[in-house]
Structure formats: C-alpha cells, structure tokens
N, C-alpha and C positions, 0 to 999 in steps of 0.2 A: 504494500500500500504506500503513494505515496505520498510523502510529508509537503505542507507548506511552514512556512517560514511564521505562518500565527498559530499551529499547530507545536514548533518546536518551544513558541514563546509561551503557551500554555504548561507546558513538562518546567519549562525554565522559573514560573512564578508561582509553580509550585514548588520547588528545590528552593526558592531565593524570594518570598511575597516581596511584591515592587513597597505596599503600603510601610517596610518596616526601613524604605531608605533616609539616610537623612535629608532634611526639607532643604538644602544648599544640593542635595545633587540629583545628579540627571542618568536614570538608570530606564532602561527600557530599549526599542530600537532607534538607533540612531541614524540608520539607514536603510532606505530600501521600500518594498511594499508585501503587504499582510501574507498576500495570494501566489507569491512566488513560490517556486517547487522548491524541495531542496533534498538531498540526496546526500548532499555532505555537508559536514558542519567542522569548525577549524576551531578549537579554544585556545585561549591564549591570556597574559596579563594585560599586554597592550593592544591597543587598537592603533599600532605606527604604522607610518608607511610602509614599509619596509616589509610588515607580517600582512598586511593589506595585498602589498603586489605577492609574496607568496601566495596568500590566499586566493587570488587573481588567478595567477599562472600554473595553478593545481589543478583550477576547477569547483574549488567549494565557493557554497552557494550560500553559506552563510557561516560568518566569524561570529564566535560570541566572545567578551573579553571582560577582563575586571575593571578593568579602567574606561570610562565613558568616553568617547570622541568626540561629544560635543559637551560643553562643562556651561557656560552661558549662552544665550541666545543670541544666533549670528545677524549680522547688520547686511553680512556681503559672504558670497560663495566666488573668494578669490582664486583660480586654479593657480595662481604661480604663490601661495604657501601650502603649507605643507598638508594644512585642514582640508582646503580645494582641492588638492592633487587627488586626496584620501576619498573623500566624494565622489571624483568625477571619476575618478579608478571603480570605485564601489559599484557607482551608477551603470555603468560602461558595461559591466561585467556582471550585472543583476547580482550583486554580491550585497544580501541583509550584512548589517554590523548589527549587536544588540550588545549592551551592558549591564553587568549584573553586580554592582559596586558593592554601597554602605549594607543594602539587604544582605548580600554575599557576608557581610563581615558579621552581624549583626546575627542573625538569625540561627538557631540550637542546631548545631552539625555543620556548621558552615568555615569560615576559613579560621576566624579563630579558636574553635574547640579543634580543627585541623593540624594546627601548629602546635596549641597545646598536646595533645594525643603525640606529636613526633616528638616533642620535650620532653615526655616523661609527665607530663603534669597532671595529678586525677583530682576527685574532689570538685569539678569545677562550677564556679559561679560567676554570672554575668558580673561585669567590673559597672559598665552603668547603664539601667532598665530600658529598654525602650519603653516609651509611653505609651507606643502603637502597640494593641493586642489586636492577635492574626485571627482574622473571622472566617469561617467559610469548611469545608471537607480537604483537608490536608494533614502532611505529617506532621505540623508543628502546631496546629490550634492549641493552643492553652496552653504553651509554651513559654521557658521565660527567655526572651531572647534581648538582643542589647549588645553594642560593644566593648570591648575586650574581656577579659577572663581572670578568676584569681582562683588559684588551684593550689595544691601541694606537692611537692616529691615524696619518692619513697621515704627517704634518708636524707635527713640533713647534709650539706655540702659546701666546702668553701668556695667563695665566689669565683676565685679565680678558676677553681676546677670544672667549675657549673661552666661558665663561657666555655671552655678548652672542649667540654661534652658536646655543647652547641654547633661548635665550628664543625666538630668529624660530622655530626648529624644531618646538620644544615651542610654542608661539604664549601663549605667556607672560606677565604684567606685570611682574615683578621674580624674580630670584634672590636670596637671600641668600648670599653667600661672605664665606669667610676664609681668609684668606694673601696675600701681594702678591701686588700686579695682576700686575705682570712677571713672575715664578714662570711659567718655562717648561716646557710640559705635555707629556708623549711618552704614558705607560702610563697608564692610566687604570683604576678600581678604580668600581664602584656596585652600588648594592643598591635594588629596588623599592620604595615602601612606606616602612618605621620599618626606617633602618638601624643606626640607633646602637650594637644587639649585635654587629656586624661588626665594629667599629671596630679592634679590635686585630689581627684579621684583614687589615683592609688597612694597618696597619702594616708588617706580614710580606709584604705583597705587592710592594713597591719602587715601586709606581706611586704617583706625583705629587700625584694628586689623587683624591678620593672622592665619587661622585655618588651623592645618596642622599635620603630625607625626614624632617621629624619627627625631626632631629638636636640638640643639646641642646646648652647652652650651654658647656659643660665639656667638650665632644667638638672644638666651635670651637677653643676656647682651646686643649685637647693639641696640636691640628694646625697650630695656626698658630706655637707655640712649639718644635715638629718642623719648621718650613720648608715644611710641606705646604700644600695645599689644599684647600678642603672646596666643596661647590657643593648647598647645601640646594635642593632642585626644586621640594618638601611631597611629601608624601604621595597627593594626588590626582592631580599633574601624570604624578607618576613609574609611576601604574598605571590610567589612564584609559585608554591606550593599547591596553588588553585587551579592551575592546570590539571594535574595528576588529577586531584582530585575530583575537579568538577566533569572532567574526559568520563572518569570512570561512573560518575553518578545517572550523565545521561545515557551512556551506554544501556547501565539498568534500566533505566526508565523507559525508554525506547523500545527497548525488547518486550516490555509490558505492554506497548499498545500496536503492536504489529507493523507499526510504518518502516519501511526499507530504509534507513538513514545509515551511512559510516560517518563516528566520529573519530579526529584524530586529534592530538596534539602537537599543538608549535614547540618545536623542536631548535630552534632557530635563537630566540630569545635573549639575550647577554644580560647582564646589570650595565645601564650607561657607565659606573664608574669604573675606571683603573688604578689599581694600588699600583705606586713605584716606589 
C-alpha cells in the first residue's frame, strides 16, 4: 500500500504530538504537499543543504529531521541562500521536509529519556513539566512529558570518570567540564541540544551534575562556584542520537499499518565543529 506524505505525518505525531512543542518553535512540515506519494523516507538531525541534495539524488520522497528548516516566518524565498537553495531543491524534487523538534525532546520515550537510557541513567523524571497534556488515543496520553530529565546511576562516581564513560559511549573526542574531578556523582540532571534555559531548573533538582550542550561561560562558572558539575557534550553529540532512534521507531510503526515505505538513515552527518 502506498504511503502519502500526510499518512507518514500521522505515525510521526503520534511518536512526537506536535501540541507538546515549545510555543517559539516550528515543528511540522516544512515543505512540500499532504498528497505526495512516498516510498522512502530519509531521517536525519538536520535539514542542511547538503542532507537535502543527498536526499534529492537518492530519490527519497520525504526527509524528516530534528531540527526545523524554517524557525520564523519568511519575508522572501531567496534561491541564492542557503534557505532558497533548500526549497527550490525540495520543490524540484517533490521532496516533503517535516520536523519533529521541542515535541521530539519533550515527550516520554523521546530523545531525552534516549540519551538518558545510553548514560546509564534510571529512575527518570521530567527536569521541567510540560503544561501541554496529550489528548486523544496514543502511547503517551497521560503521560508526564517535559524537557530534560533527572535520573540516577547505579553507583556513585567521580566526575571526572563519569565524563571519560560519556566520551567511549557517546564515541566522543573531548568533553568540556566544570567542577572537581572528585565531585562524586549519584543524580544526574541533562537537557538535549542548548540547555543553558534549564539551568536554574537543575538547581532545584538536587542532582550533582548537569549534562547538557551549547552551555555558556557564566553557567560554568554558577556551577562550579555551587560545588556542582556541568559536563558540556555540544549540541550535536547530545541529539545525533535521534537518528538511530527515530529510523528504528518508524520502521515499527510502518510495519503496523501495511504501507510499503523504506526508511533509512543519514549517514553523512558531521558535528560542524573541529577540535585542533
């Protein structure tokens, strides 16, 4: 049977309800129309150029990614930036984008209990509530969902070891931390992505240490002059993760309603940064 592109967005807001996005963002499709077929589906973190002309020159019919491609409302569809180029590729090519952001992070099973689970981390509880409760016949009705997470390890552990575990895990080159090495770790407190709005959040939360990306220099310094710990991952390390994941969710899902869809994942990917 075969899929359309409102079809796949239905399985997707069940996995990730649009309603539990934050009100600053732009999660849904960003490209394309309802009624297109689609037969392959390409996930990925970003929706760059770059995974776009992959997507393109594949043949899938529709990318879904973490990160939205359109974040405010466009004035102008310029083809000579990089937004334009992304569109008129898209358009070209009947290629849907959709995005599945703050819901993705937010929501019970989603990327942050994801990261948590590859940590080591059990015990877990939303870090802050969403106010949005999810209505309707899905897996998450009555659910308590919210982003980031505050969990426990097995076994207390010093800070410095807990990063060094991260890195193999996360297959990493460096972490940046602040707070002594020694600073021994029980409850543990992270946010996906740019945690640094959380911060006083995981104040409030008693746990030890804060895993998180895209943390600021003034956020170190609170923490480490608090006796805490911080463990920066970036940004990319801490939600690259949702590939794998989200590849494999609709996989499932798909197989439950008989439509003929291959999913893959982007393969391709880098962290923009380089260590020298």
């Amino acid at each position: 049977m075969i899929a359309t592109v409102a079809d796949i967005i239905k399985i997707m807001e069940k996995i990730a309800p649009p309603s539990i996005a934050e009100k600053w963002d732009n999660v849904g499709l960003q490209v394309g129309k309802f009624d297109w077929p689609v037969k392959t589906v390409l996930v990925s973190l970003d929706s760059s150029l770059s995974v776009v002309k992959e997507a393109a020159s594949s043949g899938v019919d529709m990318l879904i990614s973490h990160h939205p491609l359109i974040f405010n409302g466009l004035k102008r569809v310029d083809f000579a930036t990089s937004n334009g180029e992304i569109i008129k590729i898209s358009a070209l090519n009947s290629l849907a984008v959709y995005a599945a952001h703050t819901n993705m992070d937010s929501v019970k099973g989603g990327l942050n209990d994801v990261l948590a689970e590859k940590l080591g981390i059990k015990n877990l509880k939303v870090l802050v509530k969403s106010p949005i409760e999810i209505n309707g016949n899905n897996d998450f009705s009555n659910q308590e969902n919210g982003l980031g997470r505050v969990g426990e390890l097995e076994e207390s552990v010093a800070l410095d070891v807990f990063a060094k575990n991260i890195k193999e895990k996360l297959n990493m080159q460096y972490i940046k931390m602040a707070g002594k090495k020694g600073l021994m770790v029980k409850k543990v407190a992270l946010c996906t992505g740019s945690g640094s709005s959380l911060i006083n959040d995981f104040f409030k939360s008693e746990a030890q240490v804060y895993i998180s990306g895209d943390m600021r220099y003034h956020d170190a310094r609170d923490i480490e002059e608090r006796g805490l710990g911080l463990l920066d991952i970036g940004h990319f390390s801490s939600e690259h993760l949702i590939v794998k994941c989200l590849s494999e969710r609709l996989i499932r899902e798909i197989k439950n309603t008989g439509f003929d869809v291959n999913i893959k994942k982007c393969q391709t990917e880098k962290d923009p940064y380089n260590y020298i």
